[in-house]
N, C-alpha and C positions, 0 to 999 in steps of 0.2 A: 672609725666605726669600732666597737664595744661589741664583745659577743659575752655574754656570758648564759649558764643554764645546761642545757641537756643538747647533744651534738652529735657528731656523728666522726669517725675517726677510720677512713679509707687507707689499706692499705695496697701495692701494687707492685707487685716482684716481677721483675723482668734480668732479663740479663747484659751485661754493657754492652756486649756486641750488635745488641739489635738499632738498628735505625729507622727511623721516618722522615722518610724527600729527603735524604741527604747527610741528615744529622743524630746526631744518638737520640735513641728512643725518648733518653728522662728527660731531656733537656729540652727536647720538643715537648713532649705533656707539661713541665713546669711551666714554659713558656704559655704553653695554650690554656693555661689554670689559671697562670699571671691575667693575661688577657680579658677572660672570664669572669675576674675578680674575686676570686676564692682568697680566703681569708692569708692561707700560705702552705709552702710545702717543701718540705724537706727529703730531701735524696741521700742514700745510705748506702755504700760500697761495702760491701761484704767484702771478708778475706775466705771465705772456704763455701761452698755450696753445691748442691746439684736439683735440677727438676725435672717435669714428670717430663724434659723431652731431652734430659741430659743422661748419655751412658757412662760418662766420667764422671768423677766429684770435680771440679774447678776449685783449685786455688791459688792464693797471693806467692806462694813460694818462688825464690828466685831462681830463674835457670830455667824458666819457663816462657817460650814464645808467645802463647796464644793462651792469653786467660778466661775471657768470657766469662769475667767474677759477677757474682749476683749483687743486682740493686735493686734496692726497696726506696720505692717513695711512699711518704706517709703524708696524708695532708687531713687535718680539721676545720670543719665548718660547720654550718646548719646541716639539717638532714636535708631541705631543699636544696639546697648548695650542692652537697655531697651527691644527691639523682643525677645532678645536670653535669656534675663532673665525670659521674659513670660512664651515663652516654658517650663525650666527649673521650674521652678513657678507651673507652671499648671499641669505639670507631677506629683510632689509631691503633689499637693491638692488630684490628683486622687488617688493616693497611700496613700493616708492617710484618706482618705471618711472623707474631713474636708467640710463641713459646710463653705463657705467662699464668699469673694467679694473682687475684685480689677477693681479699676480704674488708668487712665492714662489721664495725664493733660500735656501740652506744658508749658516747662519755659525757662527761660531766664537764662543760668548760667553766676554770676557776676563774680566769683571766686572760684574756685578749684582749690586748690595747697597744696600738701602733705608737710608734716611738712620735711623740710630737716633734721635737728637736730637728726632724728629717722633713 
């Protein structure tokens, strides 16, 4: 599938500590995006952060036990796509009592096209 034209670009900060049933939070959402059949998403380990339910800054520094570094998953697709991901999204924050932020931005996709070869 081919996407190209006007999109939509979710983005979803949580932090690594958090999980859902069992498993880290992002890896649970990519999966259930996989699933869904959302275009694709990508997960981003920050080295330094804090949010609105962190009293410290977290970071990657060594010498440090317990990180709880912040990750951003960003994923594009259609704007219909991107609703039903929210949802989808939003349920598991609730299930998971994650601490979290996500925004939504308009793009422009140039190009999406899945690797044939695969």
């Amino acid at each position: 599938m081919e996407i190209k034209g006007s999109g939509k670009l979710l983005r979803v900060f949580i932090g690594e500590d958090d999980r859902c049933k069992g498993m880290p939070l992002f890896e649970a959402i990519v999966r259930k995006l996989r699933e869904e059949g959302l275009a694709g998403a990508t997960v981003i380990k920050g080295i330094q952060g804090y949010g609105a339910s962190s009293r410290v800054i977290h970071s990657s520094r060594l010498l440090r036990l317990s990180e709880d570094l912040p990750i951003l998953i960003e994923v594009v697709d259609t704007d219909e796509k991107i609703q039903k991901a929210i949802e989808i999204i939003e349920e598991m924050l609730q299930e998971a009592n994650s601490g979290s932020l996500m925004t939504l931005e308009k793009v422009e996709i140039i190009r999406y096209k899945p690797d044939e070869k695969k």
